[in-house]
C-alpha positions in Angstrom: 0.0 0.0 0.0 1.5 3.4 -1.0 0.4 5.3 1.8 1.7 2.5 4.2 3.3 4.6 7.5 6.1 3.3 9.1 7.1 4.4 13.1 10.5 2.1 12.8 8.3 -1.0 14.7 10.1 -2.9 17.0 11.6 -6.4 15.5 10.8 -9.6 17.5 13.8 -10.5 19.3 13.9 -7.3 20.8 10.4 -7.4 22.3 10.3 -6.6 26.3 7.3 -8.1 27.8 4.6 -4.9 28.8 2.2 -4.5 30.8 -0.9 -4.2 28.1 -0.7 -5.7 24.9 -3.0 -4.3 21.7 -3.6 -6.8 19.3 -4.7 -5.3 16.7 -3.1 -2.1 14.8 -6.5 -0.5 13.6 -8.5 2.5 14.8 -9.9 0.4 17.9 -6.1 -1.1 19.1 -4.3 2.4 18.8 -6.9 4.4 20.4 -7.0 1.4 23.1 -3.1 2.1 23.2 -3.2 6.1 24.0 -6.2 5.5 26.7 -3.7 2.2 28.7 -0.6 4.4 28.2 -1.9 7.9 29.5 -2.9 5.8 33.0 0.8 4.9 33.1 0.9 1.5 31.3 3.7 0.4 29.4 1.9 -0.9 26.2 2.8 -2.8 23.1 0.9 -3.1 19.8 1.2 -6.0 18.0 -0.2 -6.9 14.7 -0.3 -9.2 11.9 0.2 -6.7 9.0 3.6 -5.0 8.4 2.4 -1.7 9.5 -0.3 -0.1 11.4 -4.1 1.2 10.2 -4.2 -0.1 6.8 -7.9 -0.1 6.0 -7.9 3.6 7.8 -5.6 4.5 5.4 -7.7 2.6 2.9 -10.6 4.3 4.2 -9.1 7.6 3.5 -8.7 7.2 -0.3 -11.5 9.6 -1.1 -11.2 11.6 1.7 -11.2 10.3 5.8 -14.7 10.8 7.2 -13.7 10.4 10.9 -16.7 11.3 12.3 -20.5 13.4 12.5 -21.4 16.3 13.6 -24.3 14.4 15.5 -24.0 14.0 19.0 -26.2 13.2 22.1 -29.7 10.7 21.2 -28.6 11.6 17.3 -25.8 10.1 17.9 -26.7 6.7 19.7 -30.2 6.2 17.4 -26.9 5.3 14.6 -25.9 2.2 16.8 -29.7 0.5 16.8 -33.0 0.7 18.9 -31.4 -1.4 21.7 -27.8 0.0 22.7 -26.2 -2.2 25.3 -24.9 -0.1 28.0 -21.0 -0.6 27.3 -21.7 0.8 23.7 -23.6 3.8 25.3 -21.4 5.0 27.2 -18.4 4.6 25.3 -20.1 6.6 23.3 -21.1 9.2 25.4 -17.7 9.4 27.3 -15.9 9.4 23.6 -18.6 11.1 21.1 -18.1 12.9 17.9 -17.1 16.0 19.9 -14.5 14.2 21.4 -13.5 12.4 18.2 -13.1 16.5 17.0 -10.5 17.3 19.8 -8.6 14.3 19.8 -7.9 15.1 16.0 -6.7 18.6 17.2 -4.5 17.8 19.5 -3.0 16.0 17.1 -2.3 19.1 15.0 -5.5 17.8 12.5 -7.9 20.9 11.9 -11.6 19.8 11.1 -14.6 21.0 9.2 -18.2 19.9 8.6 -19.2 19.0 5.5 -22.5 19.9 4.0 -23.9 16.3 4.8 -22.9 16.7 8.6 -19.7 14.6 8.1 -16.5 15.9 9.4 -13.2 15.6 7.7 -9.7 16.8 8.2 -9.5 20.1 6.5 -6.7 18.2 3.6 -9.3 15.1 3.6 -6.3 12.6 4.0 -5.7 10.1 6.2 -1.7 9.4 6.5 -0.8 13.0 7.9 -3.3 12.1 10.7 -2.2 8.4 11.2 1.7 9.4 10.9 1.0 11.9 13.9 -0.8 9.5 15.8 1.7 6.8 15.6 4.4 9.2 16.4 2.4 10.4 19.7 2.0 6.9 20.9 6.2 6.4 20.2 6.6 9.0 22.3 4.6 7.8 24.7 6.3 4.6 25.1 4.1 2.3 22.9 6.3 0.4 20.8 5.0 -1.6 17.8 5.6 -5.5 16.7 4.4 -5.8 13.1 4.2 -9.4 11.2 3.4 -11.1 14.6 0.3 -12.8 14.3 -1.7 -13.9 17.5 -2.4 -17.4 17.0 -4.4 -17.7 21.0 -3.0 -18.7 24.3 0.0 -20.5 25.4 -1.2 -21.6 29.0 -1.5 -18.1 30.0 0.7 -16.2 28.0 -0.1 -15.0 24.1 1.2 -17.3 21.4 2.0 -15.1 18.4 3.9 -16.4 14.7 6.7 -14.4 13.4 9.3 -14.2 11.1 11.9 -14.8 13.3 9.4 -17.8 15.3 6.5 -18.4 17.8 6.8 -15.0 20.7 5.2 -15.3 23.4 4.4 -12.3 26.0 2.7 -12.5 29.1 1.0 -9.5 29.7 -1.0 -8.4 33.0 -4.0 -7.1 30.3 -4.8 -7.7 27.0 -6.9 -5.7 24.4 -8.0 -7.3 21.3 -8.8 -5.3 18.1 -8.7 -7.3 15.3 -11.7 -6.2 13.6 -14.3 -7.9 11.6 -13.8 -10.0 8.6 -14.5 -7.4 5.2 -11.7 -6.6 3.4 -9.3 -9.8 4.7 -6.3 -8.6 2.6 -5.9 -5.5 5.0 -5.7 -7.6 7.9 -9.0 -8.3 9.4 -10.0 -12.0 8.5 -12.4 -13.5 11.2 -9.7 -15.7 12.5 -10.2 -15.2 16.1 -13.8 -16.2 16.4 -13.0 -20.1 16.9 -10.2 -18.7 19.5 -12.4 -16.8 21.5 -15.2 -19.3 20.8 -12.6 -22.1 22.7 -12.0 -19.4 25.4 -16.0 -19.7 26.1 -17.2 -16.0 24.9 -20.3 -16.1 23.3 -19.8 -14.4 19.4 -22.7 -14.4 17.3 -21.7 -14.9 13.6 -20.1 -12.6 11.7 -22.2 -11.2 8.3 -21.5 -8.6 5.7 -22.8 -5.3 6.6 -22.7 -1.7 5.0 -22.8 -3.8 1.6 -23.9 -4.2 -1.7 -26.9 -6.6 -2.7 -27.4 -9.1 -5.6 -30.3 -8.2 -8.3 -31.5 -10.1 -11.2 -31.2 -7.5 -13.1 -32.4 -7.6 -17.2 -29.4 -7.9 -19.9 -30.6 -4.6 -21.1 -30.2 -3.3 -17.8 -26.9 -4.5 -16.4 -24.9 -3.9 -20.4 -26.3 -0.4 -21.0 -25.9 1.0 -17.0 -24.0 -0.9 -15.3 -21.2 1.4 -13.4 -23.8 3.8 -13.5 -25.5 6.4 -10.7 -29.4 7.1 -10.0 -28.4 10.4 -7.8 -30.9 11.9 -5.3 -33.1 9.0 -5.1 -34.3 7.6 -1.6 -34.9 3.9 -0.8 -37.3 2.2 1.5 -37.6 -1.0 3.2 -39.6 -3.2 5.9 -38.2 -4.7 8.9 -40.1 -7.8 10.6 -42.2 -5.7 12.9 -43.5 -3.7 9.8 -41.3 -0.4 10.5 -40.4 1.1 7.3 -37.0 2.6 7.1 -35.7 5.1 4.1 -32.4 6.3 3.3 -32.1 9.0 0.6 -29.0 9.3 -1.5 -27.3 8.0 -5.1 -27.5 4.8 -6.0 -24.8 2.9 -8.0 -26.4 0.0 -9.9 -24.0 -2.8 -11.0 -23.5 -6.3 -13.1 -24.9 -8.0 -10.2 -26.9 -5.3 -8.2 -27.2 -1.9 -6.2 -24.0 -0.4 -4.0 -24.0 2.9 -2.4 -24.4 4.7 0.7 -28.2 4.8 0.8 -28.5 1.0 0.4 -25.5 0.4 2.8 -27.7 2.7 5.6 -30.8 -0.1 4.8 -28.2 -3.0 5.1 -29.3 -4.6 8.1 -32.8 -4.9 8.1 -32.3 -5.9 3.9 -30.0 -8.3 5.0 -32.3 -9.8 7.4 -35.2 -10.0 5.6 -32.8 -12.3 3.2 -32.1 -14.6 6.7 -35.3 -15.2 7.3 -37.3 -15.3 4.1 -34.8 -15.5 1.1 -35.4 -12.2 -0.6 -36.1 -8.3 0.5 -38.1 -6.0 -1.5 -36.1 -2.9 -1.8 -39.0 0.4 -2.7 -36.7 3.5 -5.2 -38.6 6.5 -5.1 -37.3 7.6 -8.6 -38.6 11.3 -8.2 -38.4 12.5 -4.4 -39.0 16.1 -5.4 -42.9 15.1 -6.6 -45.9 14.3 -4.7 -47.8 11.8 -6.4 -50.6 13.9 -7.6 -48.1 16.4 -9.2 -46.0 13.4 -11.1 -49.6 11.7 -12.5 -50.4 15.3 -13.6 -46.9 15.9 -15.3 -46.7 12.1 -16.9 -50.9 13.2 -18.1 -49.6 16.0 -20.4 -49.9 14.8 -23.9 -45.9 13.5 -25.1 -47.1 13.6 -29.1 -44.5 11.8 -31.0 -41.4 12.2 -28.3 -40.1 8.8 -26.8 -41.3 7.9 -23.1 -38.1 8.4 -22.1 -37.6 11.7 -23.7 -41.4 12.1 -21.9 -40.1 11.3 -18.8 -36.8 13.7 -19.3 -38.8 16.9 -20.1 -41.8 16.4 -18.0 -40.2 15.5 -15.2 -36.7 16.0 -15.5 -35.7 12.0 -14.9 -32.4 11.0 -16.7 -31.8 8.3 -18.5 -30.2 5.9 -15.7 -33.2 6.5 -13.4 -35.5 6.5 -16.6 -34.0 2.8 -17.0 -34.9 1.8 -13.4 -38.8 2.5 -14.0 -38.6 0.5 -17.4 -37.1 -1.8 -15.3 -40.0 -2.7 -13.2 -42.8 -1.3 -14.8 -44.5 -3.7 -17.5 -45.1 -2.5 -21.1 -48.9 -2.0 -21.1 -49.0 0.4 -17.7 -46.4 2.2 -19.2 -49.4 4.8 -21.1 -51.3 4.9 -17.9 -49.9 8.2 -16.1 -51.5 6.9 -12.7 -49.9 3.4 -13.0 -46.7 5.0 -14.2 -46.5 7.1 -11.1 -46.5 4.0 -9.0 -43.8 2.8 -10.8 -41.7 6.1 -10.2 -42.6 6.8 -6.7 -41.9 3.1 -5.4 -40.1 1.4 -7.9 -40.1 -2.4 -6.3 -36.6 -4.5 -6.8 -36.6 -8.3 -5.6 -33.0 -7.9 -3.3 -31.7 -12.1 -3.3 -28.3 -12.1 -1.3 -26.1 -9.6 -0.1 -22.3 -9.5 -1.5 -19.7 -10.9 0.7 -18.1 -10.5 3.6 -14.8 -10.0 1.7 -16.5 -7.2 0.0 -18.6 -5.3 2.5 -17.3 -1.9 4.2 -18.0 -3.6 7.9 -19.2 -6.3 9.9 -22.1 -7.3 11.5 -22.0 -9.7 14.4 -18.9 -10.9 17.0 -18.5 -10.5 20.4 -22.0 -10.1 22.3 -22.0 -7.2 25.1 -23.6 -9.5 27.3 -20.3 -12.0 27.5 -18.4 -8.4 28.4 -18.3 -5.9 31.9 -19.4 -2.5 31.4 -15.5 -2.1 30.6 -15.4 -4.6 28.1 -13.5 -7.4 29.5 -14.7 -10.7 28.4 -16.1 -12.1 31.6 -15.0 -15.7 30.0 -11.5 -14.7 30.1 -10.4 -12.0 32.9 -8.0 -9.6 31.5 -9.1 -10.0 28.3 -10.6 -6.7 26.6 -12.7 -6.2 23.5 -12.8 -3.3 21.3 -13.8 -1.9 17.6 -15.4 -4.3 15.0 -14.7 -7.6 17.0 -18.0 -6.9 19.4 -21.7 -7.4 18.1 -22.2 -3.6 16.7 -23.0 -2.2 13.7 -23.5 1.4 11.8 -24.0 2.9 8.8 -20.7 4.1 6.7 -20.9 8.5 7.5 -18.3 8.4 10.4 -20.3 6.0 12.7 -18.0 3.3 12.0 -14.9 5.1 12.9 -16.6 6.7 16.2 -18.0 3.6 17.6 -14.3 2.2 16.5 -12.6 4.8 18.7 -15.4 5.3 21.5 -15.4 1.4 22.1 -11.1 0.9 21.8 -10.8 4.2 24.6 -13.0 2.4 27.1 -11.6 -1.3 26.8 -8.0 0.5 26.8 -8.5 2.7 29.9 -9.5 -0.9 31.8 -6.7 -2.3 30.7 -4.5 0.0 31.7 -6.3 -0.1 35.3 -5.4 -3.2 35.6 -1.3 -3.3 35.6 
């Protein structure tokens, strides 16, 4: 990775054993670091990859969204209807706010964007990382890359290495290694059957903040595929009959939708899938009309022009959204303005698996709050911490991600470092 940055990690044989060990290099495990070394700890990081916060810095491609400007019950209502309590108040002891000043003490100035999502004011992610890394040097963290944990030795941490199996025996351990979506960065799922043999209760790990398969016409996938329907907003049903909607662009594909506004309906979408084998995903193709206004505009008489050219004059829609209603609606209620209109306003796609773990932005599932304290040590295993994508928590992609990722890895860090 170009952007890879590199705070000269310490090589094997000369680790010193610590008193908190981070396994895990990501958001979570450095944050977890700062929080165990500012109570005094002497902390080592450890991780599999040859050099810290590679999906952030992935992350940061087009621009690092570290947090949202939402704060207080805005905030939390991101995380689900039933927060555990750990998750709450991590996140109210660590919320976007707090995200905001962290980042300036770092030397990283901020701003808002118009969609409430806050940046660093030169949108990249390696001047922010290099910092951080350099903070935590200086604060006596050091950092074992290519050592992956492989479990428990007795009592002591097993990891591999290039230079052989290392073994530290820590008085705390935090564990950040993530979720299982995008493997190749680091975060494979690995540790589940560990922490399963341990006795903590994980619930299974599934693809969230994802793209979802379509069976999508020839016509369809050839001529738009790659393409965007912007400023649309999408609808589902969860099992108790809620409707949630998500406005946004949506990107169709060769094998279905991606985008942030289907990512934000990922979980009740993907759960409808569980339990019944398909979801029915509702596009409202024109937003900006009410129903009685769009039958009225589709009623005006198109003479010789093309539906499509119809559809682009009377009601400005563009040829990829245009597509979308030709898509669903059949051929004979395509003259009927009043049939039409149903069509545009709640355009009805048959959703039949979503894409995989591999290629979803996060993770859904993992460590339950119940098998943790209110500090997140696994009750199974005392001394043990959780943090970041490895517990059963999930949020849509907007800064969410990363603030639960740093809210959750300061809590489980500060008990860590209570604990030398």
């Amino acid at each position: 990775m170009s952007d890879t940055v590199d705070v000269h990690m310490t090589p094997a044989h000369a680790r010193e054993d610590c008193d908190v060990a981070i396994i895990g290099g990501g958001p979570a495990g450095l944050m977890a670091a700062e929080a165990a070394a500012a109570r005094g700890a002497n902390v080592a990081v450890y991780d599999a990859m040859a050099s810290c916060g590679r999906k952030f810095l992935l992350a940061g491609k087009g621009g690092l969204n570290l947090t949202h400007e939402a704060n207080g019950d805005a905030l939390l209502a991101r995380y689900g209807d039933d927060l555990p309590a750990a998750l709450r108040g991590a996140l109210e002891a660590f919320d976007t706010r707090a995200v905001r000043a962290w980042a300036a003490g770092l030397g990283i100035e901020t701003f808002v964007g118009s969609s409430g999502r806050v940046f660093p004011a030169d949108m990249k992610a390696a001047p922010l990382l290099r910092r951080w890394l350099e903070r935590l040097r200086r604060a006596g963290v050091s950092f074992h890359p290519r050592h992956r944990w492989c479990g428990w030795d007795g009592q002591a941490l097993l990891f591999a290495s290039p230079e052989g199996d290392v073994r530290a025996a820590p008085r705390a351990t935090v564990l950040a290694l993530g979720g299982a979506s995008w493997p190749r960065l680091g975060s494979d799922g690995g540790w589940v059957s560990l922490l399963q043999a341990e006795g903590a209760d994980v619930t299974p790990l599934t693809p969230a903040n994802c793209g979802f398969e379509c069976a999508f016409s020839s016509h369809l996938r050839d001529r738009h595929a790659g393409q965007v329907a912007k400023n649309v907003v999408l609808e589902c049903t969860d099992s108790t009959g809620r409707a949630h909607r998500a406005p946004g662009d949506l990107v169709i594909t060769d094998y279905g939708f991606e985008g942030g506004c289907i990512y934000a309906l990922s979980r009740w979408l993907r759960d409808a899938i569980a339990a019944d084998g398909a979801a029915t995903l509702r596009v409202d193709l024109a937003p900006g009309y009410t129903r009685a206004a769009l039958e009225a505009a589709l009623a005006r008489p198109r003479g010789k022009r093309s539906l499509g050219e119809h559809l682009r004059r009377a009601i400005h829609l563009d040829a990829v959204r245009a597509a979308l209603v030709f898509e669903t609606a059949p051929v004979e209620q395509r003259a009927d303005p009043v049939a039409l209109a149903t069509h545009i306003k709640a355009a009805r796609f048959v959703l039949t698996a979503p894409r995989s773990l591999a290629e979803a932005i996060s993770t859904a599932g993992g460590v339950r709050f119940a098998a943790c304290d209110e500090r997140l040590m696994l009750r199974a295993k005392p001394g043990v911490f959780v943090a970041g994508e490895m517990l059963d928590w999930e949020a849509p992609t907007g800064g969410y991600l990363l603030t639960g990722c740093l809210a959750t890895g300061s809590l489980a860090g500060a008990g860590a470092g209570d604990r030398r």
